[in-house]
N, C-alpha and C positions, 0 to 999 in steps of 0.2 A: 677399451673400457676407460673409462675417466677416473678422478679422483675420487675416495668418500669426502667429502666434508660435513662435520656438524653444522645445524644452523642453530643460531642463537638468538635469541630477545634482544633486543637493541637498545639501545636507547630509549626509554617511553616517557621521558621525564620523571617527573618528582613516584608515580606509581610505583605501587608495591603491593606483592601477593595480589595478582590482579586476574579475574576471574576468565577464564576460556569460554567463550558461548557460541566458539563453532569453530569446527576443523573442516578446510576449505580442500583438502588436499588429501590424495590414501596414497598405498605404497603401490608403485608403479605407474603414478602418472608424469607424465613429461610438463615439466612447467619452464616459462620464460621468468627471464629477470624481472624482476617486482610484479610479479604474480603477488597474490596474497595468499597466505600461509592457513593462520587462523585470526579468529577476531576475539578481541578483548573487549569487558568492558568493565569499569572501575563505576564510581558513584560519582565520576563526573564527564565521563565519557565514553564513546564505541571507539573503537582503534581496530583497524587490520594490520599485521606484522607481513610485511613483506620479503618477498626471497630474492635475499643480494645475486644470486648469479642462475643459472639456467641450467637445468640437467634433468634428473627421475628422482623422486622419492623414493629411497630403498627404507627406511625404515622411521614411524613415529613412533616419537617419546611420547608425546601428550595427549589427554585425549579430555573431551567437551567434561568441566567441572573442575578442569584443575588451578592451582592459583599460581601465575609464573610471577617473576620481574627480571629486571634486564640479565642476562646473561642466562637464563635459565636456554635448557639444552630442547629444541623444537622438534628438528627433525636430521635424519642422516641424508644426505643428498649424494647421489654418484653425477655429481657437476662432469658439464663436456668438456674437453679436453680445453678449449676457449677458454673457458671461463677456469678452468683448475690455475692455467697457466696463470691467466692475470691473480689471480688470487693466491698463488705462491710468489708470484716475483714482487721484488720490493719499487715503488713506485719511485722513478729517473728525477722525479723534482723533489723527493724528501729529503731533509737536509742530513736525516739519522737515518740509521736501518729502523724498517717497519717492525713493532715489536710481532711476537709470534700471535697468531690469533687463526683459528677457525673462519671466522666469520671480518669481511674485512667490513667498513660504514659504511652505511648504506646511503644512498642520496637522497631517496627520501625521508628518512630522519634530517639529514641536512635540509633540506628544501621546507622540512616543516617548523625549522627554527628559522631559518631565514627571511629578511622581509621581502614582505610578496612585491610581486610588480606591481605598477598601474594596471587595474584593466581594460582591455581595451574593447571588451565586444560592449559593454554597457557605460552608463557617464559615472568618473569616478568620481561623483560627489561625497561627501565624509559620510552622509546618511546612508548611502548608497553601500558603499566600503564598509561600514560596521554591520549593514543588513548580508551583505555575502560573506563577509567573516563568520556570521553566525550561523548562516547556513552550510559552509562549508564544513563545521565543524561538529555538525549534528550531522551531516550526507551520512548515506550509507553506500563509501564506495573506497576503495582503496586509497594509501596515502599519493601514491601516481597520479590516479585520475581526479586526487581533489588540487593538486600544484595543478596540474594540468586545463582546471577547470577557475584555476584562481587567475591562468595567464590569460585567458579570453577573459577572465571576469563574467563568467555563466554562474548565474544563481542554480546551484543543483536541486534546492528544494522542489523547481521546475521541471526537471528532468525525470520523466520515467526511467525505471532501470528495468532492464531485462536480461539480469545475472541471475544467481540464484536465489532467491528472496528478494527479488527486488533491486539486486544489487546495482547501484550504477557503474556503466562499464565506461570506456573510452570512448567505444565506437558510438554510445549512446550519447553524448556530450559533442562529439562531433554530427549527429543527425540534429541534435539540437539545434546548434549555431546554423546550419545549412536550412532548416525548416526557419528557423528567425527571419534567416538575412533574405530567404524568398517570398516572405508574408508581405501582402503589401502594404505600404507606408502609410503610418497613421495618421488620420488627420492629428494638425499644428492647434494648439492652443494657444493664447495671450500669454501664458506665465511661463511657461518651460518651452514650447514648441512641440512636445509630445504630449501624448495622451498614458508615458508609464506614472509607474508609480513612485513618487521622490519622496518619500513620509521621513520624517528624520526617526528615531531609533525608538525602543519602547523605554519607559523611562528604566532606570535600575535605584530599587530603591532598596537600604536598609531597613528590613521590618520589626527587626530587630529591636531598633529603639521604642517601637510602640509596644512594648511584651514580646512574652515568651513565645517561638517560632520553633517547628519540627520539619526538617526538611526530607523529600520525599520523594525520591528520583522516580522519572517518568518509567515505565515498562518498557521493553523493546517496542509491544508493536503500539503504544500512544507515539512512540517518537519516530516509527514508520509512516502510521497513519497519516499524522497530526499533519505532517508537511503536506502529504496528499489533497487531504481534505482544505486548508487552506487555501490549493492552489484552485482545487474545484470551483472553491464557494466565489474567489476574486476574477476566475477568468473567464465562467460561466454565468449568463443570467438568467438565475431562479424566479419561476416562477411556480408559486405551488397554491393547487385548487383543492376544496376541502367539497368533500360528499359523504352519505350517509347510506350505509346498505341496511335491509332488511332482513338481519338470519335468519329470522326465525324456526324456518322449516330447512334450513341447510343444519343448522345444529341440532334440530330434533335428528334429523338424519343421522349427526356425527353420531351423537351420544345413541343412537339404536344400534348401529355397527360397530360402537366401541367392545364390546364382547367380542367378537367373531373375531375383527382384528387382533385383540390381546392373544388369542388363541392363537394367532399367527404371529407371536413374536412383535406385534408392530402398536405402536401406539397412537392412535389417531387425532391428529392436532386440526385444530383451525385452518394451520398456514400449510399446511398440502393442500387444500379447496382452494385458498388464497392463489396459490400459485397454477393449478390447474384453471381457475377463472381467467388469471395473467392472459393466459394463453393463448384463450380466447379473443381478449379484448385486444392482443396484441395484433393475430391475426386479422381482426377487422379494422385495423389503425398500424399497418406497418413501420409508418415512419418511427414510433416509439421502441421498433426494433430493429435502429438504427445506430449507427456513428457520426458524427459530423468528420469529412473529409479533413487532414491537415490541411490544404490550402483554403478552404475556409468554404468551397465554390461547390463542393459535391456531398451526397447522402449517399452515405454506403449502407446500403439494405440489407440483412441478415434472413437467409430461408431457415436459419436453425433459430433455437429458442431452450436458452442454455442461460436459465436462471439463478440469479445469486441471492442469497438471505443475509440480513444480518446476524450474526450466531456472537448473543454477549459470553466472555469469557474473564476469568480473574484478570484477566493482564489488558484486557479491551476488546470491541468489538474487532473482528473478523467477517468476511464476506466468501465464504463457501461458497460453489458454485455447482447446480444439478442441472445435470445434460439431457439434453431433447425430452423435456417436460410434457413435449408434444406429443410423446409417444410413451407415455407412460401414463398407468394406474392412478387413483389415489392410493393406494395401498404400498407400491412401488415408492411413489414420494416420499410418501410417510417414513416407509424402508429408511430411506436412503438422507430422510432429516435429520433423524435418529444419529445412523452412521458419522455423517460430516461432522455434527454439532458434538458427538463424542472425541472424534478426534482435534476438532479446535479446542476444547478443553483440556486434553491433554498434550497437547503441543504438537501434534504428531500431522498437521496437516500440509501437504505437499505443495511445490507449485503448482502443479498442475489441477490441483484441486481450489484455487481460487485464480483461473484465468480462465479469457472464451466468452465469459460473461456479457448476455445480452440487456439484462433488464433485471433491476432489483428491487427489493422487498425488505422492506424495514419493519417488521412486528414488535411492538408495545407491549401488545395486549395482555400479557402476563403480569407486569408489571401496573400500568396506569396510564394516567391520561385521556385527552379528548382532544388532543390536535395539536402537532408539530411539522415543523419543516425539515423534511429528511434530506441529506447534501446529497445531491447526483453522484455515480462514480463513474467519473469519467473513463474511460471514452463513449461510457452509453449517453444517452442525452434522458432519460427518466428516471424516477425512481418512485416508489410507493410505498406510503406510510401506513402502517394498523395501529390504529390505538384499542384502547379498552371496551370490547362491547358494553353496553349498557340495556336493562330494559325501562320503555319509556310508552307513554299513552300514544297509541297512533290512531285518526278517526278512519272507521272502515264503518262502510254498511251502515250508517246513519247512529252508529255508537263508539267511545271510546275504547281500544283495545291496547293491551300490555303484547306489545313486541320490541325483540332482541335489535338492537341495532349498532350497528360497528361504527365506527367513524374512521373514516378513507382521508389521507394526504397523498396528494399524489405533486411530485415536484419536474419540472419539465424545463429544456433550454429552451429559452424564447428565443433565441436564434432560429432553430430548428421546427415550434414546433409552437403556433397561438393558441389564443384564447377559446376559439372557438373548437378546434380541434383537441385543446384540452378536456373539456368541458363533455365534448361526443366522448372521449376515452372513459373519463373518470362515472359519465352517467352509464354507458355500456357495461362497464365494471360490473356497477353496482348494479346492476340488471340482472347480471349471471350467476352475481352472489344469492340475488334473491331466489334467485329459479334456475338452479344447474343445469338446467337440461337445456337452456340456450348455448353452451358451452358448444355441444353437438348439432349448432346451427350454423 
């Protein structure tokens, strides 16, 4: 059996009473050295506390809400025998004896006041250098794997993470650089010889001096997302086609079964039709439920059809995700949009409840509007806008008639997927929406 040792808050700089927004660790898991602990985040940044040495968690002091600063008491550790040893003996190059401490410093606290290297996987121009600075320090990933990611010089803003929320991991930063350095070489330009991106910094200004300014820190998930969707919007090219469906008789429809359904607990929206139509349209135009291959060379087809909504929430949109749509009700959906969109409000929703995702659905239509361009979420290559139905004169049968009509954005990777084949998608849509019953064609 190893030693107990407390673990302690470290060093976090100038921070004080600095808020817990998640405990990474419970009592009896085995963690490695600079595992992360818990994450903090103050009103000018996310921080993870890392664990100086390796052993089991036998006992947490702190739990999600509380406000620590350095030295505050984390967790009791039964470190292995390795790690007790080095952490009692006093180190052969100090000039004094080490004073007495639980907890000895940690290297990544050193690593994060120390100046970084050059990077070497990207050009270390000074624009360059201040744009990975910045992204380094918004990542959502341990203090390890951002030293780590500062010594190749990998923009993590790029990097998917596949820890727990996204987390970026190690191993994720090394599939990065390995998918980079096998991508093939970009055509040379006159100015740089690449075709990246060399922007010099965004400006920093004092707004101060033009009046009075309230400052207003981002949410967790605007500053999960935000990175995300940036990289979508620059490394995909959007293309998005606008169409107009005719509800008329789909929403007489909703609103005759809104009774029955209420009786069943469920409340019947637009965006279950929406999605149930997806389905349809996807089925006759596969490639929309697809992925583009990382090497750039292949279409990975999907036979499931495991749709994501947008679900706006106080702290930002979210992207829930309902499995085999294809085999389910409207009623089922409805069910189960109810469910998701509950739990995104309340914070409560899982990983596993926003991956898998084939193809998504942006609705408006609560809100407003008559046409925008919704960002792809990658790794699907479409996505589909609703805005506001409206009723509008439509000529039928040799007179003017008042029908319901939606207005459709639909956004697509023109890599993947043209004009013309857009066009079949987005008019097939709206086909189904007009007349359900082609859905079961």
């Amino acid at each position: 059996m190893g030693a107990l040792q407390e673990v302690l808050v470290p060093d976090i700089g100038d921070f004080k009473d600095v808020e817990v927004i998640e405990v990474l660790v419970k009592p009896g898991d085995s963690i490695r050295k600079e595992d992360s602990l818990i994450a903090l985040e103050s009103d000018k940044a996310t921080m993870e506390v890392p664990s100086p040495m390796a052993g089991t968690v036998k006992e947490l002091k702190i739990k999600v809400g509380d406000k620590v600063s350095q030295g505050s008491l984390v967790l009791v550790l039964e470190a292995t025998i390795e790690a007790a040893t080095k952490a009692a003996a006093p180190s052969a190059t100090n000039a004094a004896p080490a004073p007495a401490s639980a907890t000895p410093p940690l290297p990544a606290a050193a690593a994060a006041i120390a100046p970084p290297p050059p990077p070497t996987f990207a050009p270390a121009s000074p624009a360059f250098t201040a744009s990975l600075e910045r992204s380094l320090s918004k990542a959502h990933a341990s203090p390890s794997v951002r030293a780590f990611a500062r010594e190749l010089g990998v923009d993590l803003g790029q990097v998917s993470g596949s820890g727990p929320k996204g987390r970026v991991l190690k191993e994720d930063v090394q599939q990065f650089v390995k998918s980079a350095l096998s991508a093939p070489k970009q055509a040379a330009t006159a100015s740089s010889g690449t075709l990246g991106f060399n922007l010099p910094p965004a400006p920093n200004v004092d707004f101060s001096k033009f009046g009075p300014i309230e400052t207003k820190p981002l949410s967790r998930i605007k500053k999960i997302s935000g990175a995300n969707l940036h990289r979508n919007w620059i490394s995909i090219p959007h293309i998005t086609q606008h169409e107009e469906a005719d509800i008329s008789e789909l929403e007489a429809f909703r609103q005759a079964q809104s009774d029955a359904a209420a009786k069943a607990g469920v409340k019947l929206t637009l965006l279950a039709f929406i999605l149930k139509a997806c389905v349809a349209a996807l089925k006759r135009h596969p490639e929309f439920n697809a992925s583009l291959a990382v090497d750039g060379e292949n279409l990975v087809l999907k036979n499931y059809y495991h749709l994501g909504f947008a679900c706006d929430t106080p702290d930002g949109l979210v992207v829930p995700v309902i499995r085999d749509v294809d085999q389910k009700g409207i009623l089922q959906i409805a069910k189960e949009l109810a469910e998701l969109s509950a739990k995104a409000r309340e914070k409560k929703l899982g990983p596993s409840d926003m991956q898998g995702g084939t193809f998504s659905v942006s609705s408006l239509g609560g809100i407003g509007g008559t046409q925008f361009t919704p960002i792809i979420n990658a790794p699907e290559v479409a996505i589909l806008g609703a805005s506001r139905s409206t009723m509008k004169p439509v000529w039928q049968n040799g007179q003017w008639v008042p029908r319901l009509i939606l207005p459709l954005s639909l956004s697509y990777d023109h890599r993947v997927i043209d004009g013309a084949l857009g066009a079949r998608f987005i008019t097939h849509l709206s086909g189904v929406l007009s007349d359900m019953r082609r859905a079961m064609l």
